[in-house]
N, CA and C atoms as a LAMMPS dump frame, in Angstrom:
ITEM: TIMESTEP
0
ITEM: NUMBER OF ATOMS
516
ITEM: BOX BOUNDS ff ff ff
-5.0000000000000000e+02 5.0000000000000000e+02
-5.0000000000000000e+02 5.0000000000000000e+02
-5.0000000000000000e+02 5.0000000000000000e+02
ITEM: ATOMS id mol type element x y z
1 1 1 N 323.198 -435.648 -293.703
2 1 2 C 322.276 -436.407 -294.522
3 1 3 C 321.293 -437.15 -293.612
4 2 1 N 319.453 -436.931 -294.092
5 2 2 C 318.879 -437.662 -292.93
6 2 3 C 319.012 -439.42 -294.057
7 3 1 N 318.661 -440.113 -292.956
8 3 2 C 318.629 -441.674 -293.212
9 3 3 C 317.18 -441.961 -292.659
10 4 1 N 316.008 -442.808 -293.357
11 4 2 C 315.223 -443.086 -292.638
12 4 3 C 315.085 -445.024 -292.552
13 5 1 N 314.246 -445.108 -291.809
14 5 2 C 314.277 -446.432 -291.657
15 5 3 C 313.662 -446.79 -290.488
16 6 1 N 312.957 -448.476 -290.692
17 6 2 C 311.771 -449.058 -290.038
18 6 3 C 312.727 -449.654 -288.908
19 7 1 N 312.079 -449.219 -287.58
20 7 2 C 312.739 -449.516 -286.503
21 7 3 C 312.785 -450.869 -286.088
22 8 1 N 314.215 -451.423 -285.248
23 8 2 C 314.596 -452.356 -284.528
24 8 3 C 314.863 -452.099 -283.24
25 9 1 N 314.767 -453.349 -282.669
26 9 2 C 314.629 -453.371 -280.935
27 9 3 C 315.655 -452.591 -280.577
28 10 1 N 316.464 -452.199 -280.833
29 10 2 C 317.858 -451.636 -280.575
30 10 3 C 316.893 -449.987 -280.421
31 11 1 N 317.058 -449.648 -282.058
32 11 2 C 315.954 -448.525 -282.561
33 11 3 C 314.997 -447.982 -280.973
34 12 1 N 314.057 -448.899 -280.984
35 12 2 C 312.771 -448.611 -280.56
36 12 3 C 313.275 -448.224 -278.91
37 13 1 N 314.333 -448.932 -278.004
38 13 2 C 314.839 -448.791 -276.802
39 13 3 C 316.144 -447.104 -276.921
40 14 1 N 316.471 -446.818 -278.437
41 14 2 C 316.536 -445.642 -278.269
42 14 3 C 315.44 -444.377 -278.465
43 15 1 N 315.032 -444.385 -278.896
44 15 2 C 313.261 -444.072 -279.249
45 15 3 C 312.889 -443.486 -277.719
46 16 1 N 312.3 -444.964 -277.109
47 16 2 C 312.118 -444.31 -275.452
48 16 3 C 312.417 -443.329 -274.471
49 17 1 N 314.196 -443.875 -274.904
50 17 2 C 314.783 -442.933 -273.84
51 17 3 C 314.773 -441.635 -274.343
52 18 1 N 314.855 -441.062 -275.909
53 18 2 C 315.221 -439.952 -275.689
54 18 3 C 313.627 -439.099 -276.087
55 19 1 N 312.478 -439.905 -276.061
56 19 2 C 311.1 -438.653 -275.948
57 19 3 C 311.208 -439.033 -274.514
58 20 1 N 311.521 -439.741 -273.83
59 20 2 C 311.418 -439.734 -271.7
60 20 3 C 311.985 -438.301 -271.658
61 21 1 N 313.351 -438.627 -272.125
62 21 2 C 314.266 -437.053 -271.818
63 21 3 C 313.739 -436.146 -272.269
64 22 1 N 313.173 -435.805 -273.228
65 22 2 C 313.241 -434.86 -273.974
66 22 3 C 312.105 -434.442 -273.354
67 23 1 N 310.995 -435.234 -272.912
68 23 2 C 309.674 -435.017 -272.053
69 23 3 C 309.903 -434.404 -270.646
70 24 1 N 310.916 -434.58 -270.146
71 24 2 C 310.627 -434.278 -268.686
72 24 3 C 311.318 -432.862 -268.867
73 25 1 N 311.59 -432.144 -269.649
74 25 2 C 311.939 -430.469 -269.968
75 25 3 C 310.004 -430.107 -269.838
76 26 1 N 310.04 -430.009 -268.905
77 26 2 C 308.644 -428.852 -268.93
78 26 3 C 308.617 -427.847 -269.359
79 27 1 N 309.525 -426.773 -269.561
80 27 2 C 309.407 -425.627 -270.427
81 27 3 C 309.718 -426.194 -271.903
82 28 1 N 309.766 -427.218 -272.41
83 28 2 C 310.41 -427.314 -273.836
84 28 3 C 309.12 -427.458 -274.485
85 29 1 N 309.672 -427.13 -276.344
86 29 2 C 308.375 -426.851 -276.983
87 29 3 C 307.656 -427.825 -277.631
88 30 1 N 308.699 -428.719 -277.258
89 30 2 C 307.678 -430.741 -277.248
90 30 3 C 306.598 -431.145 -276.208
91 31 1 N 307.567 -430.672 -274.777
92 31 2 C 306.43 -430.964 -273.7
93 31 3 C 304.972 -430.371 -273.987
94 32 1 N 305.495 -428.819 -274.012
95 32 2 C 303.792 -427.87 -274.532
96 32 3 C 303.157 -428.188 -275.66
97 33 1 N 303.902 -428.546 -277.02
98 33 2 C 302.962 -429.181 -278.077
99 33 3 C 302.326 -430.514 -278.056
100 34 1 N 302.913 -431.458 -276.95
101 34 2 C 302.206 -432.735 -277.268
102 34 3 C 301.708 -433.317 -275.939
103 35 1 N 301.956 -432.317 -274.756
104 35 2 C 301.189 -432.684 -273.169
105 35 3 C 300.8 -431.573 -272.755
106 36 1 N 301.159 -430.583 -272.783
107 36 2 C 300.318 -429.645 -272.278
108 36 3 C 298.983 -429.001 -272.957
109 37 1 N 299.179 -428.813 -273.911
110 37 2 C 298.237 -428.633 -275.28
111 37 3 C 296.721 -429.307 -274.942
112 38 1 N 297.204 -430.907 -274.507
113 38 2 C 295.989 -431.758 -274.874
114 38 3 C 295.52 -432.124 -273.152
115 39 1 N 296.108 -431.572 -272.282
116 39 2 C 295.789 -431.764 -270.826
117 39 3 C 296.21 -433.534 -270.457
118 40 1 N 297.406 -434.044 -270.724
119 40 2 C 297.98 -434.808 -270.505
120 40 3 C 298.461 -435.19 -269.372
121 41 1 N 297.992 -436.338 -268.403
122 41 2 C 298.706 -436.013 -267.001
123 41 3 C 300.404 -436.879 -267.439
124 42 1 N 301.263 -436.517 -266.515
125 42 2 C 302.47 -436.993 -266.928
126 42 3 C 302.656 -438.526 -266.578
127 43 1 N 302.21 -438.976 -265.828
128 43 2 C 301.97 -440.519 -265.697
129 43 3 C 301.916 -441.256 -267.084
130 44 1 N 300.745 -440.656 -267.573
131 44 2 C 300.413 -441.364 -268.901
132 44 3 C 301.49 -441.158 -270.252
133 45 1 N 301.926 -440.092 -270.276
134 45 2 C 302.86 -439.868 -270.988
135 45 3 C 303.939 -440.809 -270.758
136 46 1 N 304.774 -440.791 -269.636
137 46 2 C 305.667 -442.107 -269.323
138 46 3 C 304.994 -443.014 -269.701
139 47 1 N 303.755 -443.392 -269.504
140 47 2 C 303.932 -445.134 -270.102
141 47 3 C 303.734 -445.527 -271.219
142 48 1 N 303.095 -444.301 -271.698
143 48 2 C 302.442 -444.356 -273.432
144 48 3 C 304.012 -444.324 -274.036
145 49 1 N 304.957 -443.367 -273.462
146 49 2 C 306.519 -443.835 -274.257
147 49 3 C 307.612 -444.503 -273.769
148 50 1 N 306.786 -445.112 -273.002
149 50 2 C 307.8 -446.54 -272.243
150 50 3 C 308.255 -447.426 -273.282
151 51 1 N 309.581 -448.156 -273.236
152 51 2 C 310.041 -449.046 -273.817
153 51 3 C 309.449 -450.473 -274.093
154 52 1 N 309.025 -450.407 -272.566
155 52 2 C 308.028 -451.877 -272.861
156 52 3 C 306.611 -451.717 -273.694
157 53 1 N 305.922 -449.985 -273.484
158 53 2 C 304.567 -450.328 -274.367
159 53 3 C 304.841 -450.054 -275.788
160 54 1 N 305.815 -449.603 -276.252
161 54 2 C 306.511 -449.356 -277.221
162 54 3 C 306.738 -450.564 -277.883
163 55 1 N 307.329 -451.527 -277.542
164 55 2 C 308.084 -452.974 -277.894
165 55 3 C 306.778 -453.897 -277.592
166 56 1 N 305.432 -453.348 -277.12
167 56 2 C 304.351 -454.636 -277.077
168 56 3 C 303.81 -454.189 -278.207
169 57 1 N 303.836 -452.915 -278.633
170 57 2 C 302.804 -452.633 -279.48
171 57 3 C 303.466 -452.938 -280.846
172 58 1 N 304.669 -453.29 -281.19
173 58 2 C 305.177 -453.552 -281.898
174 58 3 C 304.529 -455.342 -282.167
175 59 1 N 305.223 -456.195 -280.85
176 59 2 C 304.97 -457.622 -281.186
177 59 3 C 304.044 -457.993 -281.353
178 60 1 N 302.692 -457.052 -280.89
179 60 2 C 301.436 -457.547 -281.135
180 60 3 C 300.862 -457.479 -283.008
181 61 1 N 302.095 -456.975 -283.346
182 61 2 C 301.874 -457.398 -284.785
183 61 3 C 301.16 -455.466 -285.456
184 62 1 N 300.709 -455.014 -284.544
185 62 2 C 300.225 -453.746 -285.352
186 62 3 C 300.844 -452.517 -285.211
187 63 1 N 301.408 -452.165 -284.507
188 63 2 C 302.768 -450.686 -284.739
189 63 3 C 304.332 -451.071 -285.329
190 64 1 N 304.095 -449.722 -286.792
191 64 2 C 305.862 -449.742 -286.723
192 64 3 C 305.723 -448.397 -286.612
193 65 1 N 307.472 -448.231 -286.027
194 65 2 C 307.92 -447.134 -285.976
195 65 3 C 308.575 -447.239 -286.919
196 66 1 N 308.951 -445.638 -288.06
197 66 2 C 309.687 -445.932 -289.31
198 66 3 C 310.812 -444.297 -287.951
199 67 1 N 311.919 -444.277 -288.549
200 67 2 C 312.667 -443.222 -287.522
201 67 3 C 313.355 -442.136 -288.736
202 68 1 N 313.366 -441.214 -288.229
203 68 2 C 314.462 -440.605 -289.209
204 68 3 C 315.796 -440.085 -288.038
205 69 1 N 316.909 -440.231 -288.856
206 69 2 C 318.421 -440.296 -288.272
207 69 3 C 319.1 -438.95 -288.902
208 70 1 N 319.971 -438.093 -287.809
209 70 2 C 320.709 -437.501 -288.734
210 70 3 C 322.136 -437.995 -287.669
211 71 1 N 323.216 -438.636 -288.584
212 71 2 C 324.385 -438.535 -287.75
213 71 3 C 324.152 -439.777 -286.498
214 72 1 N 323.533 -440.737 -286.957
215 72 2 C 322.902 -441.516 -285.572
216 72 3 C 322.497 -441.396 -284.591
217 73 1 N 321.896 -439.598 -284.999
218 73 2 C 320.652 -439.247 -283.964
219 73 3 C 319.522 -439.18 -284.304
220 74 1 N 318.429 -440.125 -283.382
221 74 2 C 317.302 -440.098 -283.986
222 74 3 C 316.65 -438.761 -284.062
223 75 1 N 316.269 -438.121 -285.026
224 75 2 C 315.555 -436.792 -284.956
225 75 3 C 314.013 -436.59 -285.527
226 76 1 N 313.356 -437.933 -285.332
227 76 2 C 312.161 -437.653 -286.007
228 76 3 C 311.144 -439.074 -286.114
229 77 1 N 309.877 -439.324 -285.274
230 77 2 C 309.688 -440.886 -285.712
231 77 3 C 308.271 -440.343 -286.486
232 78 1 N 307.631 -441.868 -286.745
233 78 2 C 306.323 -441.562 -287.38
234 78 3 C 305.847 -443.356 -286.355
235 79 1 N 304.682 -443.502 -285.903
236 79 2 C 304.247 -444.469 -285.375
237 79 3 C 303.216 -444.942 -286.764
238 80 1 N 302.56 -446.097 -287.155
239 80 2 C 301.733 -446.271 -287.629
240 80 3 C 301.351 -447.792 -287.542
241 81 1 N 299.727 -447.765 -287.244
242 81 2 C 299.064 -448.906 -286.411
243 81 3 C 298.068 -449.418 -287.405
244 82 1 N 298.269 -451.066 -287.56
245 82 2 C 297.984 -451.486 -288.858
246 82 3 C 296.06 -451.881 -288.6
247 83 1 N 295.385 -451.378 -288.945
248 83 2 C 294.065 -451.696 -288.124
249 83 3 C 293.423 -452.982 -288.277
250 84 1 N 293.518 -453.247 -289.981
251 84 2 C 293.263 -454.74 -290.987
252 84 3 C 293.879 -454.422 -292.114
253 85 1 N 293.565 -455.4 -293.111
254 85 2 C 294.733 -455.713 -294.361
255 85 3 C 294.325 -454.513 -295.122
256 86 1 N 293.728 -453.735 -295.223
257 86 2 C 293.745 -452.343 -295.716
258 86 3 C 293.446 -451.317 -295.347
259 87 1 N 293.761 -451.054 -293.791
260 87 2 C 293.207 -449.822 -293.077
261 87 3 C 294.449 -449.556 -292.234
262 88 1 N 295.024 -448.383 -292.057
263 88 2 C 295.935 -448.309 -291.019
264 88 3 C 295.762 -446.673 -290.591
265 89 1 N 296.688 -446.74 -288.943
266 89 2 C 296.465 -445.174 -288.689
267 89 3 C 298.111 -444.317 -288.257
268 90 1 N 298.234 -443.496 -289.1
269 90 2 C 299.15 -443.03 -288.555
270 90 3 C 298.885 -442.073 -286.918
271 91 1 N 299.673 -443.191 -285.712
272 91 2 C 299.074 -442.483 -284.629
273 91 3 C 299.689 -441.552 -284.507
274 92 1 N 301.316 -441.276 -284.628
275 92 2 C 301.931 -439.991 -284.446
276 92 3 C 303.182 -439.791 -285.593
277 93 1 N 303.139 -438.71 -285.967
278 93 2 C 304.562 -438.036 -286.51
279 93 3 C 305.446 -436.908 -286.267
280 94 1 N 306.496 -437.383 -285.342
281 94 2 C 307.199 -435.619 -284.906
282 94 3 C 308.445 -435.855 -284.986
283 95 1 N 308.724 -434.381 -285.1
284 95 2 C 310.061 -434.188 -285.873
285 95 3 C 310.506 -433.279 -284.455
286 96 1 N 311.975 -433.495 -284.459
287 96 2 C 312.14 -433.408 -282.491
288 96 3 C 312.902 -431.746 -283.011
289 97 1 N 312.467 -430.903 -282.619
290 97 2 C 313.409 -429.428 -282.534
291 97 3 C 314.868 -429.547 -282.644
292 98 1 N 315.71 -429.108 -283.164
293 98 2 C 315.826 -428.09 -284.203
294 98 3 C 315.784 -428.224 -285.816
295 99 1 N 314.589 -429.491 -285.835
296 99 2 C 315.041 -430.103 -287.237
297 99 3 C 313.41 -429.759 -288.187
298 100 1 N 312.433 -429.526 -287.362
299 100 2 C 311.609 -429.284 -287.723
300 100 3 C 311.339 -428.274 -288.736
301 101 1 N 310.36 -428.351 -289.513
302 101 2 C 310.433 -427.323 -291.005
303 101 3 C 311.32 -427.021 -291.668
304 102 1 N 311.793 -428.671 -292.073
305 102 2 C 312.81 -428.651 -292.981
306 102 3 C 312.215 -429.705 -293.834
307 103 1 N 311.354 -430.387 -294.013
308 103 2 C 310.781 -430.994 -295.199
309 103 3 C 310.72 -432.597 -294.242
310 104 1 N 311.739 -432.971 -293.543
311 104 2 C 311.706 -434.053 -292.715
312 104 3 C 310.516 -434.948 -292.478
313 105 1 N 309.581 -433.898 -291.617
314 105 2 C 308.105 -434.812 -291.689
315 105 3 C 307.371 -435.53 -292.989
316 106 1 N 307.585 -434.728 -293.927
317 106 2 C 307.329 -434.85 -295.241
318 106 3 C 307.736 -436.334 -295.626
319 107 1 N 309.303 -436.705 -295.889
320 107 2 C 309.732 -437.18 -295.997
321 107 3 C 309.85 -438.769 -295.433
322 108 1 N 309.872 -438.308 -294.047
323 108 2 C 309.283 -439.764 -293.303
324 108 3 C 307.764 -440.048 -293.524
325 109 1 N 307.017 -438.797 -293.508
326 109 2 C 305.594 -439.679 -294.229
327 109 3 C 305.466 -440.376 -295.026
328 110 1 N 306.247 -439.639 -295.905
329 110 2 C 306.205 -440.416 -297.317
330 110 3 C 306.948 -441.493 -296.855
331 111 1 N 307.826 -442.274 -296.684
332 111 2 C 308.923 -443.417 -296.63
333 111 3 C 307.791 -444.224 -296.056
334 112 1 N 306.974 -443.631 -294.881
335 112 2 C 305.627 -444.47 -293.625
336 112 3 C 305.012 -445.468 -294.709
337 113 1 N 304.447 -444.066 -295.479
338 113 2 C 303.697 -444.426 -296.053
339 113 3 C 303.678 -445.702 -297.628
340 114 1 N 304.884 -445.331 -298.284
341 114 2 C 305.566 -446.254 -299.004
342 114 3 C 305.356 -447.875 -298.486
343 115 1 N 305.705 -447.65 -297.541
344 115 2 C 305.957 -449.5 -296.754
345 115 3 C 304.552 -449.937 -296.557
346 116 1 N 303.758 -449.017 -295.908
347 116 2 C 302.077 -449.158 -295.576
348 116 3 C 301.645 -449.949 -297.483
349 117 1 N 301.982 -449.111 -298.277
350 117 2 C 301.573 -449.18 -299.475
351 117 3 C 302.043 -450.686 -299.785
352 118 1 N 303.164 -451.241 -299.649
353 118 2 C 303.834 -452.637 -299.941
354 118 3 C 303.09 -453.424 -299.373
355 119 1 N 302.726 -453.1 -298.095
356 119 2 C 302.089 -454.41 -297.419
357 119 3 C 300.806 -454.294 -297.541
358 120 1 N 300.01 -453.677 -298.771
359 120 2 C 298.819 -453.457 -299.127
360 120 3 C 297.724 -453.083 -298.754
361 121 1 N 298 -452.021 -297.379
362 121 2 C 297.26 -450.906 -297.144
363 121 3 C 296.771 -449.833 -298.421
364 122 1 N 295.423 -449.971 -298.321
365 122 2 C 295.103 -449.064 -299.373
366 122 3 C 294.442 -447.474 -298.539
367 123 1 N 294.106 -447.256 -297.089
368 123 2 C 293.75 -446.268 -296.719
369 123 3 C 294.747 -445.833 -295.583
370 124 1 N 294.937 -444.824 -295.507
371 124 2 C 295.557 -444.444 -294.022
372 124 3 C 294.905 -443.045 -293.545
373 125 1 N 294.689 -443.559 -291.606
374 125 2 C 293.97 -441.986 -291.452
375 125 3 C 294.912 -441.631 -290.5
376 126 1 N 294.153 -440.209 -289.812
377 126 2 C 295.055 -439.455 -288.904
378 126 3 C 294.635 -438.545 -287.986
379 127 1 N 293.962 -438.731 -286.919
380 127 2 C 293.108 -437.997 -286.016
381 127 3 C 294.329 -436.559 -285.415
382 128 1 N 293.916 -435.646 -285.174
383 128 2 C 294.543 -434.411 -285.08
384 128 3 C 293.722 -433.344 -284.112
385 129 1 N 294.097 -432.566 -283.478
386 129 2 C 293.268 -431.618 -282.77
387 129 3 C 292.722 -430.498 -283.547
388 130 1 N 291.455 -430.435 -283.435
389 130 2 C 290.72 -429.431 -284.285
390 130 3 C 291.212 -428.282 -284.587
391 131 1 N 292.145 -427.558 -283.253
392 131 2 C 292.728 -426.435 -283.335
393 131 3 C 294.209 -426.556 -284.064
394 132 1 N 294.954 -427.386 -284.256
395 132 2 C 296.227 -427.648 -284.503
396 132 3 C 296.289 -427.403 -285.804
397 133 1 N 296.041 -426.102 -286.368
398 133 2 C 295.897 -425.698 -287.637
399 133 3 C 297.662 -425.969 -288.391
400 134 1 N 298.668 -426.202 -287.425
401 134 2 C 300.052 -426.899 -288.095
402 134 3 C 300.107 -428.104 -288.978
403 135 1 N 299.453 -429.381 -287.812
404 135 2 C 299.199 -430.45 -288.332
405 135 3 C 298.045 -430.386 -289.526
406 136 1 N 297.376 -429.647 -289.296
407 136 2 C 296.543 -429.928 -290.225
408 136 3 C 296.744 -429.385 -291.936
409 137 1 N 297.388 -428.452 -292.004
410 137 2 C 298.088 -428.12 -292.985
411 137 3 C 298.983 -428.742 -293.771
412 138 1 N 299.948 -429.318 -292.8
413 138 2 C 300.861 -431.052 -293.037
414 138 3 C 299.845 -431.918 -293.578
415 139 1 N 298.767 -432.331 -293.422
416 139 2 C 298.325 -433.386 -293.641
417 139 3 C 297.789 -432.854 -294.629
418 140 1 N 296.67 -431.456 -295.098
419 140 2 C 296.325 -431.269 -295.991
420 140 3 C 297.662 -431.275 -297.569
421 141 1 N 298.279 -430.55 -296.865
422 141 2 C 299.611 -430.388 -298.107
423 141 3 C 300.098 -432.174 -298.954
424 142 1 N 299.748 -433.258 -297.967
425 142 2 C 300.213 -434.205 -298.183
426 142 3 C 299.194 -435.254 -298.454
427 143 1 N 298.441 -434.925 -299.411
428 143 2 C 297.111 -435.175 -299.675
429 143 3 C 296.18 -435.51 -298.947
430 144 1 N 295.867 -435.261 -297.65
431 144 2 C 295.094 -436.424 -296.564
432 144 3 C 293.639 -435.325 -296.679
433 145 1 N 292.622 -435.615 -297.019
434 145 2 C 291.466 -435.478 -296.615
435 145 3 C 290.531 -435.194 -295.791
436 146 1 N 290.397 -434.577 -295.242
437 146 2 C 288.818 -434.261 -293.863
438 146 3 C 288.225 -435.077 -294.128
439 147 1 N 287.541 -436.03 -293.206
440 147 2 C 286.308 -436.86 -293.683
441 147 3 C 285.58 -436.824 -291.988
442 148 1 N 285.865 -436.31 -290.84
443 148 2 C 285.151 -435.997 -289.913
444 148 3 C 285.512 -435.101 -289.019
445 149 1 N 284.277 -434.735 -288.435
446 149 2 C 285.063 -433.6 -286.899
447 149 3 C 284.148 -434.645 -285.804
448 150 1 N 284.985 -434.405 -284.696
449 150 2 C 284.263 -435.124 -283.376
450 150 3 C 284.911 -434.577 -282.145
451 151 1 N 284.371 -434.713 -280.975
452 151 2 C 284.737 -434.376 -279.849
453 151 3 C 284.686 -436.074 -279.487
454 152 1 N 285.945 -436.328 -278.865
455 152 2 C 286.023 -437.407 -277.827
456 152 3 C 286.382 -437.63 -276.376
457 153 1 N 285.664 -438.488 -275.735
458 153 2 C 286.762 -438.309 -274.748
459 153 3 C 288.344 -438.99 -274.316
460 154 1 N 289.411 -438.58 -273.919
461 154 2 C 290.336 -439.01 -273.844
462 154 3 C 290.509 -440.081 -272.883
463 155 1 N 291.398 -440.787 -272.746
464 155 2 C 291.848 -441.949 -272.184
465 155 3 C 292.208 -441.19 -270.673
466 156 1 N 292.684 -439.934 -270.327
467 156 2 C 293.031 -439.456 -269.325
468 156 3 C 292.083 -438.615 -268.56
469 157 1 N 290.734 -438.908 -269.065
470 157 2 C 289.402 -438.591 -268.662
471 157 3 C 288.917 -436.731 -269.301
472 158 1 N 290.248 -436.295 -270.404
473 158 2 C 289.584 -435.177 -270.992
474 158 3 C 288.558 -435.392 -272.416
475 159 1 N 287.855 -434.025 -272.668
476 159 2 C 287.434 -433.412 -274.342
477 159 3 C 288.212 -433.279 -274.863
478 160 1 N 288.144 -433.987 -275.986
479 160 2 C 289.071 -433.422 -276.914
480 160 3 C 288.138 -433.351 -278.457
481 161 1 N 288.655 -432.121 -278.717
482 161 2 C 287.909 -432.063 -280.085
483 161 3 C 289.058 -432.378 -281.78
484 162 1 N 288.624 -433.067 -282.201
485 162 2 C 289.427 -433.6 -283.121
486 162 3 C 288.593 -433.811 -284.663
487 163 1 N 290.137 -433.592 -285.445
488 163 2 C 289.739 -434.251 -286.935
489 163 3 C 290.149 -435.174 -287.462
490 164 1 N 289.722 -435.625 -288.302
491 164 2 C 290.36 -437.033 -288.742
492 164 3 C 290.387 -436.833 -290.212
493 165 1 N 291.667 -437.297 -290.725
494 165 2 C 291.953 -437.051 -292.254
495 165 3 C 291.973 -438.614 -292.648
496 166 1 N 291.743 -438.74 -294.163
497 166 2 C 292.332 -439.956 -294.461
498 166 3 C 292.566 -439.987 -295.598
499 167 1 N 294.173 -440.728 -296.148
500 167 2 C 294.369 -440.78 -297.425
501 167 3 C 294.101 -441.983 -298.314
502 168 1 N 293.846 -442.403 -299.571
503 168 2 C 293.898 -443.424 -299.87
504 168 3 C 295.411 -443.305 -300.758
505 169 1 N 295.8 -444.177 -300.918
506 169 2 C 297.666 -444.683 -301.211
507 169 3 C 297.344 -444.542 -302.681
508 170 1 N 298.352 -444.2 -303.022
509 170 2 C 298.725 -444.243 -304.155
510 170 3 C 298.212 -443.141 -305.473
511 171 1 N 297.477 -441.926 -304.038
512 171 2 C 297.015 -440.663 -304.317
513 171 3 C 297.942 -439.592 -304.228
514 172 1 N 299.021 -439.587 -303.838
515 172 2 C 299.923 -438.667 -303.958
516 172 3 C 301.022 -438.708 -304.446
């Protein structure tokens, strides 16, 4: 049975350790979908899922992590970053192999998104890689919207070409 639920410090320090682990498999099909894909140097990856930037981005009042559990293993988070009292972004949602395409993502979106909805977020968006015709299907299936295409540049000095969906709450 999965269990989902809005993470605690406990939570969030298991969180870390196991995308660190699960990251430093260079042949695995996490590393290639979410660092190799986007030309990620591995530096940045460690700190972007470090415990400490993890746990600041929390106290600074604008990221939760909501987690999904099977068996008191975490198998799935969703990040989402509160922008103002009615704008938020879901920055990431992944569901860790072998659990994937089983409705899971679905599911924790929805739960994300539920809580976003309580604390009276009325929009949520979701920037995605132009090519990532997976994600984008997820997001279309789950009502989210196209409302731009852009090329940016990345924080790790690449292009990246991206879309951005956005839902308004209480549309699906």
């Amino acid at each position: 049975m999965v269990i989902f639920r809005k993470a605690h410090d406990e939570d969030v320090k298991a969180l870390s350790r196991k995308l660190l682990l699960l990251l430093k498999d260079k042949n695995s099909q996490i590393y290639i979908d979410n660092v190799v894909k986007f030309g990620i140097p591995d530096i940045y990856v460690e700190k972007a899922f470090a415990e400490e930037t993890l746990q600041n981005a929390i106290e600074k009042g604008r990221a939760t992590f909501y987690l999904a559990f099977e068996n008191n293993d975490i198998i799935g988070f969703a990040q989402i970053i509160q922008q103002d009292a009615n704008t938020a972004e879901l920055d990431r949602i992944v569901v860790f192999p072998p659990y994937e395409r089983k409705g899971i993502g679905t599911q924790l979106l929805r739960f994300a998104l539920f809580d976003m909805e309580q604390k009276g977020v009325s929009h949520v968006f979701v920037n995605t890689g132009k090519e990532e015709m997976h994600a984008r299907r997820f997001y279309e299936k789950n009502g989210f919207k196209l409302v731009k295409e852009a090329t940016i540049d990345a924080p790790w000095g690449k292009k990246l070409n991206i879309v951005t969906y956005q839902l308004r709450l209480g549309s699906i």
